[in-house]
N, C-alpha and C positions, 0 to 999 in steps of 0.2 A: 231157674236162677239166672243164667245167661240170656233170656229173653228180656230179664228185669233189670238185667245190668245195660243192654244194649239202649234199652227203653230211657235209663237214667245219664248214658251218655250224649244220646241224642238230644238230650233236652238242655244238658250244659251249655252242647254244641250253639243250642239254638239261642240263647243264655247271652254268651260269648258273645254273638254276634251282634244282639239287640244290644248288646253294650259299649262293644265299638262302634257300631251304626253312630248313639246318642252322642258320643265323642266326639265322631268327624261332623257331623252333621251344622253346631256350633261353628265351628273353622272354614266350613262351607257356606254358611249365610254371612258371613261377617266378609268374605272374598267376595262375595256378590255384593256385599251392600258397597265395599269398597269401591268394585268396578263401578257403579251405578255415581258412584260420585264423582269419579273419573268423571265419567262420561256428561251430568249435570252437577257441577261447581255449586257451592252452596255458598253463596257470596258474604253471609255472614261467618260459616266456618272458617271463609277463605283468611277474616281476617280485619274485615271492616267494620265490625263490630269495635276495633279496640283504636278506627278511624274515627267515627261518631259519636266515640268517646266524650272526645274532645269538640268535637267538630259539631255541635249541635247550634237549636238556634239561638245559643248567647254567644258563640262563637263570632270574630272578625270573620271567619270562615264558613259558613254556614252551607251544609252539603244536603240538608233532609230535602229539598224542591227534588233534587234529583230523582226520588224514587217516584214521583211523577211523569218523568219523561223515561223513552226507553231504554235510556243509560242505565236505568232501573228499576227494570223489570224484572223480577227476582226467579221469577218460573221460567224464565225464558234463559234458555242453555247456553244461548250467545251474549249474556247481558255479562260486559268487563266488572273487573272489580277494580278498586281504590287502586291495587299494585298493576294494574294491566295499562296505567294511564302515566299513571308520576313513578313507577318504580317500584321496585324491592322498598326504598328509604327504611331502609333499618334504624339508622341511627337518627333519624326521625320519629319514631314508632318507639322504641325502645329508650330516650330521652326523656328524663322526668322533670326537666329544666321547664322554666316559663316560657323562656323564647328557645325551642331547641332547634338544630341545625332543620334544614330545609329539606323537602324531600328530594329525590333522588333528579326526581324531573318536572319543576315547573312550567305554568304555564302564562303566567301574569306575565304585566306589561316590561317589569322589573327584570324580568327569569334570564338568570345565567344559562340556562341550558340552550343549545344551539336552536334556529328556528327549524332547520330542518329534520331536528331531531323530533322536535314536537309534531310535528307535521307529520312526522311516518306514524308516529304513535296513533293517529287518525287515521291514517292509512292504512294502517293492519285491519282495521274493520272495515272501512268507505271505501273501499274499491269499488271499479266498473262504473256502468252509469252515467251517472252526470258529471263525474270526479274522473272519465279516464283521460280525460284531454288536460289534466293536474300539469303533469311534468311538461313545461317549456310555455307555459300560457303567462302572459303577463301578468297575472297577481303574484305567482311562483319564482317569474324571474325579479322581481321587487322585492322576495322575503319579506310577502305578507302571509303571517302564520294563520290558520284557521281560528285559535283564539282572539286574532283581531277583531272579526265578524262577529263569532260566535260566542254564547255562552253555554255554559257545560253544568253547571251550577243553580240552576235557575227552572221548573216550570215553563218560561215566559223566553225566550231565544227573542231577544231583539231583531235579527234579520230575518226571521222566519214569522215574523207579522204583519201585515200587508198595511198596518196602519204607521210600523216605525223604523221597516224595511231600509225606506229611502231614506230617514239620518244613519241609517247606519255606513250607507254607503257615500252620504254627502259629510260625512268626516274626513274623506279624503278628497272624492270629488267635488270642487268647492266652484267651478264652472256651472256643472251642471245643475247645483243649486239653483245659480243663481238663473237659468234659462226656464225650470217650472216656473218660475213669478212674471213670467211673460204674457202680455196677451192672448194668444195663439200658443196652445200647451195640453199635453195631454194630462189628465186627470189623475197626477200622481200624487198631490196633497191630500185628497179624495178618499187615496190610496184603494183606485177602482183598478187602477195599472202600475204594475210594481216594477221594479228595474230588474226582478227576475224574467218579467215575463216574455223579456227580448233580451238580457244577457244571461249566460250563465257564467256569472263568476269563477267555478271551479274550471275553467277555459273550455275550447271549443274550435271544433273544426275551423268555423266561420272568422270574419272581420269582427272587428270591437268583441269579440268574443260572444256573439250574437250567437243565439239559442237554436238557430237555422244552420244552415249550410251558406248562405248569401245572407244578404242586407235584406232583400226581395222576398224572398223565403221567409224570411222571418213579420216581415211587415204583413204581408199575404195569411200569415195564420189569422191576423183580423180581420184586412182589407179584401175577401176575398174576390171582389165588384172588381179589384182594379188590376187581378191576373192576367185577365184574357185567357187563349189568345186572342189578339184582333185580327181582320184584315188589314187596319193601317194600324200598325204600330209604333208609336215614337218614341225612339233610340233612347232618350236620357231613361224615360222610364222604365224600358228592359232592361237597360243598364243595372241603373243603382237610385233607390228613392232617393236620397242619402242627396243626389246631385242637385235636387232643390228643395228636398226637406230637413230639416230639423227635426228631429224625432223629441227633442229635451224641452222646445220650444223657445216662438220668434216672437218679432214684433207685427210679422205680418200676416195677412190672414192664412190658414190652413196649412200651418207649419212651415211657410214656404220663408226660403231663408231671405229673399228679399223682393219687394213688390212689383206686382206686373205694371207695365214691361221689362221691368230694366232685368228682373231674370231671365227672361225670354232672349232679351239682347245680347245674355251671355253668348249667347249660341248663334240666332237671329242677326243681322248685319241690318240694322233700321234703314238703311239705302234704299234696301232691295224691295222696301213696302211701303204703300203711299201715304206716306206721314205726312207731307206739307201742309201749311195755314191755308194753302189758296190763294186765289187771287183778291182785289179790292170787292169785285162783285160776285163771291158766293168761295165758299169751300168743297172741297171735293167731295162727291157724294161716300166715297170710303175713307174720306178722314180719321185715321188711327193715334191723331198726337196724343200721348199723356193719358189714352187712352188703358182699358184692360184685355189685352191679349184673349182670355178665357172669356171676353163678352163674346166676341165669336165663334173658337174656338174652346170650345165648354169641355167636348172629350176629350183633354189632352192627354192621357192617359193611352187613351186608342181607339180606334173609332171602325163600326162595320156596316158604317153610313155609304152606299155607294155615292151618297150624293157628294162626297167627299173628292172625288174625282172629277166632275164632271163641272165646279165649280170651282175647283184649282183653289179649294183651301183647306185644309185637310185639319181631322179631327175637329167636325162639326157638327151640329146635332144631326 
């Protein structure tokens, strides 16, 4: 009898157990699936579902391009939601007026909210990079906001297209417009060379916010022929291309900002070289008048001709 009884406790015992097991068990997956959420945001639970609501494509507002571009990417852990850009906006979200208050933090042309305020809202994600030279670069110190440039709404990023790049930037820059419709111009209508690919806008170590370290530097990621080193090397060019090119584009040939000689003379003292007409009966055999500097003088750039020397005119073929 006490065998039978220990036998039918034992099994209660066991009983008992499996039945609080089934109990916590419940409260345990649902703590896990919590964390899991945590950890990957579900950008429709977050909220933006009751965004798209309204916001679809009969909307003045129309936000579905977006799940095109990485802003949303819905499997992707880091992709923001609607409140991680413009705000909590509660009383935006929760208004069931026609025109209800605004959200929290615009970005339009129009937007009360500070520009710097917007601008960190893009910084909380776009750090490092190309964006770390942001703080003190000339677009930053002008409270130009990255909505300026950019669209956020859109598939289609107008400065992020090599074909409409350059209006986005010639909305401001109204100069350099007008230097691609020049004779002598690098191939930016083309749009084979984009104003990225020697400035970076979100600022930079370098001058004009050039994508280099130098002017040089940066002209070199293309020209690589006109680095050197040489043995004769001439000065302007180590310097700064910059000192006789136009990089936007001139009237004269090969971006030079104006025609030989008279660039050369910048520098050059026409005294010093035999320019004269000459006499009644004949001209000098090196008559140089009106002449082009680079007829003999070809490698201006720099030259490892020793015949350079030895003919006392340097940077020749």
């Amino acid at each position: 009898m006490s065998n039978d009884l220990k036998k039918l406790n034992s099994m209660m015992l066991r009983l008992l157990m499996l039945v609080l097991l089934l109990c916590i068990m419940p409260n345990a997956m649902a703590q896990e699936e919590d964390d899991s959420e945590e950890d990957s945001p579900d950008i429709v639970l977050r909220g933006d579902g009751k965004c798209t609501k309204c916001h679809d494509e009969t909307s003045d507002y129309p936000v579905f391009a977006i799940g095109k571009t990485k802003h949303g990417t819905v499997a992707d852990s880091r992709t923001p939601t609607c409140t991680s850009c413009h705000g909590e906006s509660d009383q935006h979200i929760n208004n069931e007026e026609t025109m209800p208050p605004m959200p929290s933090r615009t970005f339009g042309k129009n937007s009360t909210t500070p520009i710097l305020e917007r601008n960190q809202a893009c910084l909380d994600c776009h750090q490092g990079g190309k964006r770390m030279n942001w703080i003190g670069s000339a677009h930053a110190n002008r409270d130009i906001a990255c909505t300026s440039c950019h669209q956020i709404h859109t598939d289609r990023d107008r400065v992020r297209d090599k074909m409409t790049q350059s209006e986005t930037c010639f909305a401001c820059h109204k100069e350099q417009r007008a230097q691609i419709n020049r004779p002598s111009r690098h191939p930016i209508r083309e749009g084979k060379v984009v104003c990225s690919d020697c400035h970076n806008p979100h600022g930079s170590a370098g001058p004009s916010m050039t994508v280099r370290d130098s002017v040089n530097e940066t002209c070199f990621t293309c020209h690589m022929e006109k680095r050197g080193p040489f043995i004769y090397n001439h000065p302007p060019a180590q310097e700064n291309c910059a000192i006789c090119h136009n990089p936007h584009g001139t009237t004269a040939p090969n971006l030079l900002k104006v025609r030989s000689p008279f660039l050369c003379q910048e520098c050059h003292e026409p005294n010093t070289h035999q320019s004269s007409l000459g006499t009644i009966t004949g001209a000098y055999a090196r008559n140089t008048l009106a002449r082009g500097c680079m007829n003999c003088h070809t490698n201006i750039h720099g030259s490892n001709n020793p015949e350079n020397v030895r003919n006392e005119g340097l940077f020749q073929r």
